[in-house]
DRENBAGU-308844 format. One record per residue (C-alpha): x, y, z; residue number from 1. Coordinates in Angstrom, 3 decimals, always signed. Each point is the difference from the previous one (the first is absolute). Layout:
NODE       c1       c2       c3   i
NODE        X        Y        Z NUM
...
//
This chain:
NODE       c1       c2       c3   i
NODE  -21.468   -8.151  -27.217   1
NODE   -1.609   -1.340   -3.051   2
NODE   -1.215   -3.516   +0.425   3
NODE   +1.304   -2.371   -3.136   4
NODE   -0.316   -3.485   -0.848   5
NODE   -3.493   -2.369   +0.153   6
NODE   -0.229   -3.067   +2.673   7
NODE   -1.477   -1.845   -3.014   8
NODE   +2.642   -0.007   -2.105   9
NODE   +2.500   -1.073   +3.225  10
NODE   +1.381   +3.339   -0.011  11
NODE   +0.554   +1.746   +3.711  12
NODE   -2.138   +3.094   +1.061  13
NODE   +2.358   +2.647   +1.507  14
NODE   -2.815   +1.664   +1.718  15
NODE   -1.160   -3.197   +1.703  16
NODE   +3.370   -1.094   +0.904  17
NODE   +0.538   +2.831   +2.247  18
NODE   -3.080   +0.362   +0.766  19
NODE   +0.586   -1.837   +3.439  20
NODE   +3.068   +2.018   +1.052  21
NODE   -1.282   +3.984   -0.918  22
NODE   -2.703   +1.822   +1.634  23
NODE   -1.712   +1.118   -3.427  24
NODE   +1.199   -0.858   -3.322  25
NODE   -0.044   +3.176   -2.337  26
NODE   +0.485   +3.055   +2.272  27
NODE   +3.329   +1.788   +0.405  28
NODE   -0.047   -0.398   +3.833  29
NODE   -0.126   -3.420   +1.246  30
NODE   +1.708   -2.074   +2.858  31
NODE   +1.520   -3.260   -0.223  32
NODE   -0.982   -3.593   +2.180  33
NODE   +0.944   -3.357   +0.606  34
NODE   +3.155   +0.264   -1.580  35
NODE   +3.047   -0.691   +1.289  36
NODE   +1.936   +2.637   +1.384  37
NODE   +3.315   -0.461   -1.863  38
NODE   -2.275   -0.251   -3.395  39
NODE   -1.779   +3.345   +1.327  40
NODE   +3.636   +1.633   -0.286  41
NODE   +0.873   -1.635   -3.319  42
NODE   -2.666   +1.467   -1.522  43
NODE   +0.302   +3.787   +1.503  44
NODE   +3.737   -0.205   -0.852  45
NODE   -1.933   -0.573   -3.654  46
NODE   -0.851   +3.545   -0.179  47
NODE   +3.388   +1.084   -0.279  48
NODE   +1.133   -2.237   -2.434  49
NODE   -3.136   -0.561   -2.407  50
NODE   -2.411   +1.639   -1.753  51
NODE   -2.552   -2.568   +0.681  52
NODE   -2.925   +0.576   +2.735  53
NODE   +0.566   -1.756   +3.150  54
NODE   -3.235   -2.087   -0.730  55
NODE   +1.286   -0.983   -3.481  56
NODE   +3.144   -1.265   +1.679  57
NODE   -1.947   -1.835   +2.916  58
NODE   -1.962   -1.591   -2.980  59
NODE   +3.337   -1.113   -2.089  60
NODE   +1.017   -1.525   +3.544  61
NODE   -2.943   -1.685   +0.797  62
NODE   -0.213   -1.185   -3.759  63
NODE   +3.600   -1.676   +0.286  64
NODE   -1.240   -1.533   +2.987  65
NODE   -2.732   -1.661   -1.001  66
NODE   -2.750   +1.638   +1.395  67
NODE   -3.502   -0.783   -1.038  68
NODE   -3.177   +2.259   -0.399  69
NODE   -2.575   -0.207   +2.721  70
NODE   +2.829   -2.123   +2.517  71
NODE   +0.282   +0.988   +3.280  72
NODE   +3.328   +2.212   +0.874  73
NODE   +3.007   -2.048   +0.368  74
NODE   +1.487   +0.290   +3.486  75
NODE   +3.612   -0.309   -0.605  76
NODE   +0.391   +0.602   -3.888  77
NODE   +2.995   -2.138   +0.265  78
NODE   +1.162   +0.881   -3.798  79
NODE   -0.819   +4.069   +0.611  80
NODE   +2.328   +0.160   +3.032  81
NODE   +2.674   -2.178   -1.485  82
NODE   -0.363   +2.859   -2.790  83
NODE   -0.094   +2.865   +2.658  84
NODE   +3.249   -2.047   +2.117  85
NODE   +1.763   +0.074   -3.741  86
NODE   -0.444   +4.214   -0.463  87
NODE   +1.036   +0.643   +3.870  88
NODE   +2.870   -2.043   -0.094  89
NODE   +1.141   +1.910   -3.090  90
NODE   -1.050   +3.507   +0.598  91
NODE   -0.145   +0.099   +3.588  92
NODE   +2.839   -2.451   +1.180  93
NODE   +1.736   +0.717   -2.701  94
NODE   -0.178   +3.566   -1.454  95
NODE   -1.313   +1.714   +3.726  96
NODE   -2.929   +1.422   -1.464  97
NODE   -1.208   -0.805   +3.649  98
NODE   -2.929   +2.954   -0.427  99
NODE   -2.096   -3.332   -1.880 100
NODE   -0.092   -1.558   +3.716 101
NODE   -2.151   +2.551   +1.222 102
NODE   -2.730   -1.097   -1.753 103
NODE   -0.385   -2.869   +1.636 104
NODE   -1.478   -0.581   +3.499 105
NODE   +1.009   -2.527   +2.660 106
NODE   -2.300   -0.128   +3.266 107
NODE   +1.675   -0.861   +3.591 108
NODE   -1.142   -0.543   +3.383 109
NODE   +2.768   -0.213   +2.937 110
NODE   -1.262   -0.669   +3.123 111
NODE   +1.425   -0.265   +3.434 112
NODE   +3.141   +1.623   -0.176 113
NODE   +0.958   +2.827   +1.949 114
NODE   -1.083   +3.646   -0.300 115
NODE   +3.917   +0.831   -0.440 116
NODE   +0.146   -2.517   -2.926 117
NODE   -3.177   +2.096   -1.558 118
NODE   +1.172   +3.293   +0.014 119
NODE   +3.144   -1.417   -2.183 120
NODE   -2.302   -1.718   -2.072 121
NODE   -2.129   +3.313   -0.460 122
NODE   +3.167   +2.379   -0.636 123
NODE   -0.954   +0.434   -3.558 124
NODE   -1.525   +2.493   -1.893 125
NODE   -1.358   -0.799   -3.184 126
NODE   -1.121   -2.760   -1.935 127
NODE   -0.734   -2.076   +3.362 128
NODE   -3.664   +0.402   +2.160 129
NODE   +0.084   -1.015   +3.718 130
NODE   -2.657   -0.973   +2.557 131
NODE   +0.935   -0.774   +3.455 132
NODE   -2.205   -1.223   +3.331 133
NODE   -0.517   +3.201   +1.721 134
NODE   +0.643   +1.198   +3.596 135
NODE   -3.011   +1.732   +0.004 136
NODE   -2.428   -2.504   -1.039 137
NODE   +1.271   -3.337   +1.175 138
NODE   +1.271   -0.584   +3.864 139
NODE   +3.634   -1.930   -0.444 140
NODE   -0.010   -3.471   +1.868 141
NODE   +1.536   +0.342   +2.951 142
NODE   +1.896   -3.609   -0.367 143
NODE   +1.059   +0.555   -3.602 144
NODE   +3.592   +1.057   -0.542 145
NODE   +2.719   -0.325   -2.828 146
NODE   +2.924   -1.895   +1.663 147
NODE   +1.994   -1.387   -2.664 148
NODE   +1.895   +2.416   -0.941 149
NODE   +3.595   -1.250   +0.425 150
NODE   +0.762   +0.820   +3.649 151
NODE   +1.927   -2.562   +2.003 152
NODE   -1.594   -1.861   +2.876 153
NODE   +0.615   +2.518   +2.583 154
NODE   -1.001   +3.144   -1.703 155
NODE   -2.822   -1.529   -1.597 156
NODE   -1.309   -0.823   +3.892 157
NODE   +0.646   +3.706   +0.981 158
NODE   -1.707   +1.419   -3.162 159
NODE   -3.178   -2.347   +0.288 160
NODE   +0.120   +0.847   +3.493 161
NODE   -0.115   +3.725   -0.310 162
NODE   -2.380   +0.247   -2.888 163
NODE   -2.391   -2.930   +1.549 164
NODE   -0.370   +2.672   +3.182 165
NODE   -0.291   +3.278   -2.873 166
NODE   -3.258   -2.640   -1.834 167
NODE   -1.490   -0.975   +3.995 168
NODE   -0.197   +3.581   +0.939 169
NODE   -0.999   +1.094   -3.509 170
NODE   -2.986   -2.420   -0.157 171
NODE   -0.803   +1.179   +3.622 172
NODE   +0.193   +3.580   -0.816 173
NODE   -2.152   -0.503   -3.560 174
NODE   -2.663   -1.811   +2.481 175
NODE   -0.586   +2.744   +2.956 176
NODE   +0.518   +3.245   -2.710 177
NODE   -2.974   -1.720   -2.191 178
NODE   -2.224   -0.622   +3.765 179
NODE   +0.729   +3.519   +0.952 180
NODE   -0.809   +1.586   -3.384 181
NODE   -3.311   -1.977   -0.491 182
NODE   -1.264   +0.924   +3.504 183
NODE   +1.091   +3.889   -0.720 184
NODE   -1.731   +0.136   -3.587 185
NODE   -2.676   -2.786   -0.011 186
NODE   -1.553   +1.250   -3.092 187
NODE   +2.733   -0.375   -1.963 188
NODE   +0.694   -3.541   -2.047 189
NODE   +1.795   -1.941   +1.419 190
NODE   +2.142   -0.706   -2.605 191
NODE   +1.036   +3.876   +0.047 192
NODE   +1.140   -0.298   +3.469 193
NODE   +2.180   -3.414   -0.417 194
NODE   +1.950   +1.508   -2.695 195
NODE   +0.388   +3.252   +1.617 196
NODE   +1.307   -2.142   +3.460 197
NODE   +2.215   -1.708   -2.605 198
NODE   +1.153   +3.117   -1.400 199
NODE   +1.248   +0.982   +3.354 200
NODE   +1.434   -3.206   +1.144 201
NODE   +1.987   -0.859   -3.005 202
NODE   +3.195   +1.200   +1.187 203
NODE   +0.377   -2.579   +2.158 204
NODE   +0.456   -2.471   -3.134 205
NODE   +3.011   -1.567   -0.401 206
NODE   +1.582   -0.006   -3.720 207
NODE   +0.090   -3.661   +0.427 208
NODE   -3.915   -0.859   +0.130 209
NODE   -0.899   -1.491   -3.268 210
NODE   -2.323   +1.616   -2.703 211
NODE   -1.386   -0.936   -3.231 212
NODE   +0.684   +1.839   -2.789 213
NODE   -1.597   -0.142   -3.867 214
NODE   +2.123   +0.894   -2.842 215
NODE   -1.189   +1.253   -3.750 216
NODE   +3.175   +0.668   -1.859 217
NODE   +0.992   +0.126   -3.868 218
NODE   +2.491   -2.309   -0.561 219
NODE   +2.597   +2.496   -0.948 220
NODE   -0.391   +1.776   +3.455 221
NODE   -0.486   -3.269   +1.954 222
NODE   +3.000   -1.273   -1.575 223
NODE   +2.210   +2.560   +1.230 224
NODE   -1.702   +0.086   +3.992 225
NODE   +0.804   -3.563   +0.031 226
NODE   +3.493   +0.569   -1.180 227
NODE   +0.460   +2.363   +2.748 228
NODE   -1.580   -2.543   +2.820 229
NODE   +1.919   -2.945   -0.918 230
NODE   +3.580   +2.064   +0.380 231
NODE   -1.732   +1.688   +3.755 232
NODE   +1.676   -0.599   +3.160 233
NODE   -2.682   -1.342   +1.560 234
NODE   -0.688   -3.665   +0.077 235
NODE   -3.635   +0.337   +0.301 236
NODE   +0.097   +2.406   -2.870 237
NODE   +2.014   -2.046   -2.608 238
NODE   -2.034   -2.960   +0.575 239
NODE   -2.879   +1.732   -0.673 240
NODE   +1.485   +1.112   -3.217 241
NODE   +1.174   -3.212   -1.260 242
NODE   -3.149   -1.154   +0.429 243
NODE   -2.028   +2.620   -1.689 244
NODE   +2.461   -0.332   -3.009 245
NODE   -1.480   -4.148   -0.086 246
NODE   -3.252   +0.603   +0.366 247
NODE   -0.028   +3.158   -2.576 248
NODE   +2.105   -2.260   -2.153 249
NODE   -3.048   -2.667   -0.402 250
NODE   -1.759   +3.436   -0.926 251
NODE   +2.608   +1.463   -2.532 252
NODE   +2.774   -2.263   -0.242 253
NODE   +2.004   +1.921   -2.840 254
NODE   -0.784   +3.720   +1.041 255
NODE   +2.092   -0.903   +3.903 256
NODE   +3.481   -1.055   -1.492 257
NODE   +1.411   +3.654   +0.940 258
NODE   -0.966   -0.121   +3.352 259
NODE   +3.304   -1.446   +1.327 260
NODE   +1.130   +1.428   +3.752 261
NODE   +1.266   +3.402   -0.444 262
NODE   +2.254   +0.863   +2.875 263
NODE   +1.613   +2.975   -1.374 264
NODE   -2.032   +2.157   +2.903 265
NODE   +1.689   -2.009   +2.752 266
NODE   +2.769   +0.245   -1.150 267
NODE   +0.064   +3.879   -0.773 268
NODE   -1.299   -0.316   +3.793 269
NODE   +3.322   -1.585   +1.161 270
NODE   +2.085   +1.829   -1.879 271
NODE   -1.367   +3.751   +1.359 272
NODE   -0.118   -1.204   +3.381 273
NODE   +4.268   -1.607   -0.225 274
NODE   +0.634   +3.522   -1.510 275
NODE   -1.581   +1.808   +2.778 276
NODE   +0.340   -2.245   +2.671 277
NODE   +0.944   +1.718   +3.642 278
NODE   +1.023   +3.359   -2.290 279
NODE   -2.955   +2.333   +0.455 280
NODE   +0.304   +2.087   +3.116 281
NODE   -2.979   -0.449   +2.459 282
NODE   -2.416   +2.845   -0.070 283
NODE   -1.041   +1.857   +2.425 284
NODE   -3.941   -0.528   +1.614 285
NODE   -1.819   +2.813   -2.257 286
NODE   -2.740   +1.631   +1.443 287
NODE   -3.534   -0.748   -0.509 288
NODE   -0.922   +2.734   -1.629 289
NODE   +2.686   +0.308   -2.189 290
NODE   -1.558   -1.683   -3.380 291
NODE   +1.672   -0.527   -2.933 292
NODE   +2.841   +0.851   -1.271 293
NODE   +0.688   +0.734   -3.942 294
NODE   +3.049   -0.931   -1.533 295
NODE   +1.238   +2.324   -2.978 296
NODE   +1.052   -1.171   -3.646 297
NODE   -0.103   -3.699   -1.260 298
NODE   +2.563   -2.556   +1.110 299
NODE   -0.414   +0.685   +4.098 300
NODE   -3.741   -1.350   -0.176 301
NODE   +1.052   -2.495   -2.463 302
NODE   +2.040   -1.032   +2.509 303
NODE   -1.894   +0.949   +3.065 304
NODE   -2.701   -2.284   -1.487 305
NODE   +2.231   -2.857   -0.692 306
NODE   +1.038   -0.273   +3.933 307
NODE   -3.633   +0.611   +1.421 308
NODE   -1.230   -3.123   -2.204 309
NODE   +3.033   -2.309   +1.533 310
NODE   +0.997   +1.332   +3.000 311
NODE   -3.692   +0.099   +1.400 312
NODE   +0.847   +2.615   +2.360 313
NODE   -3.018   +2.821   +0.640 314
NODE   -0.092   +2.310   -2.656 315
NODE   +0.311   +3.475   +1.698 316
NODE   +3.311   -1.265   +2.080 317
NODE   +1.381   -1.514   -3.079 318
NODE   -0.664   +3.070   -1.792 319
NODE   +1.565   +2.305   +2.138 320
NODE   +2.794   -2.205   +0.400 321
NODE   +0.639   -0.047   -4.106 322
NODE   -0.351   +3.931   +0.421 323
NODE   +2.459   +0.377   +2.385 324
NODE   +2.667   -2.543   -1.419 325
NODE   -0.379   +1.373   -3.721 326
NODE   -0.321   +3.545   +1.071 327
NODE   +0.588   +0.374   +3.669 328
NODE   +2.960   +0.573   +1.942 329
NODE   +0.235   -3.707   -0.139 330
NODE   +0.548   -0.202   -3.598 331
NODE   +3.925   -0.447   +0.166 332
NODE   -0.675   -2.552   +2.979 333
NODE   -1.635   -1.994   -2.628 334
NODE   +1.294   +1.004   -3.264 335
NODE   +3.241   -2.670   +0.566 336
NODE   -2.939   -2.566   +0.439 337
NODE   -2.427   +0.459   -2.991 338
NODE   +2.287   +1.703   -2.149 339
NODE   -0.889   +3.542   -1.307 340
NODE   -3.645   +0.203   -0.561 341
NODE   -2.492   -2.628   -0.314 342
NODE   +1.699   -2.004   -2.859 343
NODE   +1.561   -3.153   +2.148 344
NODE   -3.726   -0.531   +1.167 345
NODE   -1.381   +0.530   -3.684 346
NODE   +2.395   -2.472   -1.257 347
NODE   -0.613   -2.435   +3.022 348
NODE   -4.003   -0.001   -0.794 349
NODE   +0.257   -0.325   -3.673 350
NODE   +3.048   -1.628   -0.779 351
NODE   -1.556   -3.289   +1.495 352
NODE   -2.365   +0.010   -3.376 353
NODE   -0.406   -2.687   -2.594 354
NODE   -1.155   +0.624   -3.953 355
NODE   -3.600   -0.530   +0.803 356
NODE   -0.149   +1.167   +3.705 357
NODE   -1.588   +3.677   +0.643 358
NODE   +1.677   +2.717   +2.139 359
NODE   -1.720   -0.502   +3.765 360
NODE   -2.992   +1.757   +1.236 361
NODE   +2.185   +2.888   +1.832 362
NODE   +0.706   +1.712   -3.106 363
NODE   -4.033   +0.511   +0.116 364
NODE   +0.897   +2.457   +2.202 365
NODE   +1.753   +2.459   -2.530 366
NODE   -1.882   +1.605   -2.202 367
NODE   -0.021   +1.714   -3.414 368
NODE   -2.212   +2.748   -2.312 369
NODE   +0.751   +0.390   -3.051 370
NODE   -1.806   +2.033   -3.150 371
NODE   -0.115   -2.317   -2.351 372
NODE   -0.510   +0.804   -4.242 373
NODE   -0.452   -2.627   -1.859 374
NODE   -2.077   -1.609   -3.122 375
NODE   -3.242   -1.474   +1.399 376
NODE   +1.529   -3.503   -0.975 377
NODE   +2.606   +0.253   +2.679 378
NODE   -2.916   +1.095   +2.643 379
NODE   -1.823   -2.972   -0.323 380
NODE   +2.893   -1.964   +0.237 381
NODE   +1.110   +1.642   +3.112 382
NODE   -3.658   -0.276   +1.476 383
NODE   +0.391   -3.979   -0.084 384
NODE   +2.355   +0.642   +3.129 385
NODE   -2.805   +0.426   +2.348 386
NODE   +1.980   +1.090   +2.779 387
NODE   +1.048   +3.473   -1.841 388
NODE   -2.854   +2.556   +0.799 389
NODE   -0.381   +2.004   -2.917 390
NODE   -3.415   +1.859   -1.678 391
NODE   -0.886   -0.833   -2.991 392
NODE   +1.011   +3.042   -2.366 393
NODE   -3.061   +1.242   -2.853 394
NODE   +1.577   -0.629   -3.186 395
NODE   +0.780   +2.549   -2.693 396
NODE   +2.510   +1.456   -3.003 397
NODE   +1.333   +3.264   +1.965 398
NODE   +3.137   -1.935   +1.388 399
NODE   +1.026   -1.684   -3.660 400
NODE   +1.158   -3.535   -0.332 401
NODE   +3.073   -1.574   -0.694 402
NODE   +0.735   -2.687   -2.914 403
NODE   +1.911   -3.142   +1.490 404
NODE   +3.552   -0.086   -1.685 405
NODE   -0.654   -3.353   -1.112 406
NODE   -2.771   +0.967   -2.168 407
NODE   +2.432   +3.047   -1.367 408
NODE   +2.372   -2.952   -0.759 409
NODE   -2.579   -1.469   -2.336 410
NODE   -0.544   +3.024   -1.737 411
NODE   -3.396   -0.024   +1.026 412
NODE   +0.552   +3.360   +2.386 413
NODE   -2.010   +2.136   -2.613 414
NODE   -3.196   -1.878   -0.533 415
NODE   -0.115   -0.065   +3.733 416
NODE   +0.027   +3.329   +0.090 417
NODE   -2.125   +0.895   -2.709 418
NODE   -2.875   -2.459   +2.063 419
NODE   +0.947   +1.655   +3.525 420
NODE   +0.092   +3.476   -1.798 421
NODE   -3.263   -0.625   -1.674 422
NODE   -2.232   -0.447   +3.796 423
NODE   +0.601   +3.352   +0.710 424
NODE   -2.251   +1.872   -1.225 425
NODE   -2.907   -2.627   +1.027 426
NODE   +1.380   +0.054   +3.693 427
NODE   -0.342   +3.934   -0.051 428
NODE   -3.687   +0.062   -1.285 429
NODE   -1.337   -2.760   +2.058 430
NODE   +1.939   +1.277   +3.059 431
NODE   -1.476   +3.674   -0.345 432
NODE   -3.460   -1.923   +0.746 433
NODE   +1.181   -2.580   +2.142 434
NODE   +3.246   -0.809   +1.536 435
NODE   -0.842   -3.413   +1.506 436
NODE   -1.303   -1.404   -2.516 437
NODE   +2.327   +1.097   -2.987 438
NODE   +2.659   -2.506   +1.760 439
NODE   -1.060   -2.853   -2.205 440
NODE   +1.483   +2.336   -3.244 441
NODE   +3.210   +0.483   +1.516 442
NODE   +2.721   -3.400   -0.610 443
NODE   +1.982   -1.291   +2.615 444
NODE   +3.474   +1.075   -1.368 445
NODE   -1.239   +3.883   +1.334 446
NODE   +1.633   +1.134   +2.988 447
NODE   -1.966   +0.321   +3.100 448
NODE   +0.988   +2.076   +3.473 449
NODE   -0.394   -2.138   +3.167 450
NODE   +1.773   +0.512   +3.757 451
NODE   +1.044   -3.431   +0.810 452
NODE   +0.781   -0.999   +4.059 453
NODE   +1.473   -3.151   +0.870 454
NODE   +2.147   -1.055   +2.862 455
NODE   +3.991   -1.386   -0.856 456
NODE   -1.428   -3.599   -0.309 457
NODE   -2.243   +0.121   -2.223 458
NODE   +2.081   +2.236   -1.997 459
NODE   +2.827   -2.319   -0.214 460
NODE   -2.618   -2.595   -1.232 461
NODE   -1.082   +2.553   -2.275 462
NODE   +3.339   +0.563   -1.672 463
NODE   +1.681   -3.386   -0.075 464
NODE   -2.988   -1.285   -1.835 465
NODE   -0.976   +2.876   -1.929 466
NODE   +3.833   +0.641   -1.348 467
NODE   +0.419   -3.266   -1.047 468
NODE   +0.717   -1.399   -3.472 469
NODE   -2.706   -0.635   -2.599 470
NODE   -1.951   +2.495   +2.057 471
NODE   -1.670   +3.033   -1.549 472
NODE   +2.882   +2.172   -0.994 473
NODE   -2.574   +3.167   +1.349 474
NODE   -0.257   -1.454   +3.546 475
NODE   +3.335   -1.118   +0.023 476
NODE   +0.862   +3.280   -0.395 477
NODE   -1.511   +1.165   +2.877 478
NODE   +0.799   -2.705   +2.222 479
NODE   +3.719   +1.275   -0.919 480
NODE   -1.337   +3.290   +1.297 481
NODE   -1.441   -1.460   +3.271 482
NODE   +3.468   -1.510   +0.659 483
NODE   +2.104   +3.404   -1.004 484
NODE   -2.338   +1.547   +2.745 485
NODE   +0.489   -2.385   +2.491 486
NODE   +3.356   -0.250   -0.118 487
NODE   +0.551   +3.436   +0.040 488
NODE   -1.884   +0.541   +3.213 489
NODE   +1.114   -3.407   +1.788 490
NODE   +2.984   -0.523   -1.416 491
NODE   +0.786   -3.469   +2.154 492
NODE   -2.316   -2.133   -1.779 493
NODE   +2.103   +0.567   -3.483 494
NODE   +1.501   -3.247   +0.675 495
NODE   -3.078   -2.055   +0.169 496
NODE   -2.802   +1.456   -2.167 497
NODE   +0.046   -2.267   -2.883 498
NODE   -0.361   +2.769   -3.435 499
NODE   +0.056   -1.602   -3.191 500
NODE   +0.974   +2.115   -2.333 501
NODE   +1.367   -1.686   -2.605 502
NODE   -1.924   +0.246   -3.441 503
//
């Protein structure tokens, strides 16, 4: 950034301004400080919607703030986050570009609850870091325990009771395994040998003895794990979420107004288990050795998964018991009861979905490879959806392009193609010496090769955003493809994947 303006004559420094919130003040890599968290977001969501530098922009802020050259950093920036509050409620709250919240950070530490509380806290995947007390490294107190957790008077005295005696003889146990290890290896540390006797005690741990756990999240992510605790089951659980949602709120008070309870799992939950309730046939005891068993085509694992995830019941009997009611000699014991085929539990599962609430975690379980060809513009949308696993493709002009029928509209078709046409023969020459690097010739509206695998989740994501209005007609395109596919091979889900494709 080039620094303007003279203290002398009263006018503001840019390069002093920011001086106290950037690492360095001219180089093209730089990290950001002592800013608030919601302004940090404000000014990466700049990048998408200015030409400016984000420095330039920090400056402009500051400026209409009424910073001073040479003061020390404001802590709150009261005027910058009113600013920043302004943007989210208008682009986040109120257009759902909800991708700005992940550039901003909240910090969380919750302590003492349970270690079944933490692993519903944890049950996230991206966007949200996790660090919990270990089992190895720290020796639970023997008198701690979780016990308000909703039970009435007299089961809360039998479960205290019972896990009281599981912490006594796990604090014993922890004790004589780290006396007989140190006696058997005294040359090794000590500190080896207590988490080793933890390691082999911790079994004995109740899921009621309290932990601590510390949360990073982006506020995007965080928003969404809270809207998921505040709708859980559990008492302990939804407190716990309400009350990360007020402290994160003193954090990022405008980026947290989607993260309302969403109890659309639960109640895909009750639904599956009312439609299957005392209707699947009690397996048989399978044998040990008898591992497991693969289920043929698409909709009976769709299925299959949706009943292991509610019912709860071990996978390998559950399994076999799906085999032999679907395709057993069973099947016309149970066809009367789940209809014929898998739909009635499909429909059960999904049909239980609001307009913002993703398909359940079952459909993970059902999975998808496709060969994709597309311009290199609809790659790197698709490789924003992290959870697809797909290589990137080396770009080139073999595979042709296509011009968007928009742009043919505008009767601008041909002087696209005259500029696509015209790369050509530069790709070819600087390709013949080196592949890799002659990417940077080739434009993004060239058609790249890629195999794409994703499970039925993710692809539903992928194809009720991705076909949506005011989308890119080229990925909208083949999100239509995606859902011609996926109908075609799982033909129950017609009824709820959502396919825009009106123009």
């Amino acid at each position: 950034m080039t620094a303007t303006g003279d203290n002398r004559t009263g006018k503001v420094d840019p390069v002093a301004v920011v001086a106290p919130y950037v690492t360095n003040p001219d180089r093209d890599v730089f990290a950001l400080r002592g800013l608030p968290e919601e302004v940090v977001a404000v000014l990466f969501a700049y990048y998408s919607r200015s030409p400016t530098d984000l420095r330039t922009a920090l400056a402009r802020m500051l400026e209409a703030e009424g910073e001073v050259v040479g003061a020390a950093p404001v802590p709150v920036l009261a005027g910058a986050q009113e600013k920043a509050e302004a943007f989210h409620e208008k682009w986040v709250v109120g257009y759902g570009h909800n991708s700005v919240a992940e550039h901003a950070t909240v910090h969380l530490a919750v302590e003492r609850c349970s270690i079944l509380a933490a692993k519903v806290l944890e049950d996230a995947r991206i966007g949200v870091a996790f660090t919990e007390k270990s089992t190895r490294f720290v020796v639970f107190d023997e008198a701690a325990l979780v016990t308000d957790v909703g039970w009435p008077a007299a089961e809360a005295a039998i479960y205290e009771a019972a896990a009281r005696d599981l912490l006594r003889a796990y604090a014993s146990l922890v004790a004589r395994a780290e006396a007989v290890l140190v006696e058997k290896w005294p040359g090794v540390p000590r500190q080896a040998l207590r988490a080793h006797a933890c390691d082999l005690c911790r079994g004995l741990l109740p899921a009621g003895v309290p932990t601590n756990v510390g949360i990073t999240a982006n506020a995007r992510a965080l928003a969404h794990r809270i809207s998921l605790l505040r709708a859980s089951p559990l008492d302990e659980v939804r407190r716990i979420g309400e009350a990360m949602l007020a402290e994160a709120s003193l954090v990022v008070p405008t980026l947290l107004r989607h993260a309302e309870p969403d109890g659309s799992r639960d109640e895909a939950a009750r639904r599956v288990r009312a439609l299957v309730a005392g209707r699947l046939i009690p397996p048989r005891e399978p044998r040990m050795d008898e591992g497991w068993i693969k289920l043929p085509g698409r909709e009976v694992p769709g299925a299959y998964a949706i009943l292991r995830e509610i019912t709860a019941r071990p996978a390998d009997r559950l399994a076999q018991a799906i085999v032999e009611e679907v395709y057993g000699a069973r099947w016309q014991a149970c066809s009367g009861a789940l209809g014929q085929g898998p739909e009635p539990v499909i429909d059960a599962y999904l049909g239980a979905r609001g307009p913002h609430d993703a398909p359940g975690r079952a459909l993970e379980s059902v999975g998808y490879l496709f060969e994709v060809v597309g311009d290199y513009g609809i790659w790197r949308d698709l490789a924003r959806h992290r959870l697809l696993s797909s290589q990137p493709p080396v770009l080139g002009c073999d595979l042709g392009y296509r011009i968007p029928d928009d742009l043919e509209a505008l009767g601008l078709g041909g002087e696209a193609r005259a500029a696509l046409d015209g790369v050509v023969a530069a790709w070819r020459r600087l390709s013949a010496v080196h592949p890799l690097r002659a990417q940077y010739v080739v434009p993004l509206a060239y058609r790249v090769r890629w195999m794409l695998d994703a499970n039925l989740r993710e692809i539903f994501h992928v194809i009720e955003l991705r076909s949506r209005r005011g989308g890119h007609e080229n990925y909208r395109r083949l999100a239509w493809q995606f859902a011609d596919q996926v109908i075609d091979g799982l033909p129950a889900v017609r009824k709820h994947l959502r396919v825009d494709r009106n123009s």
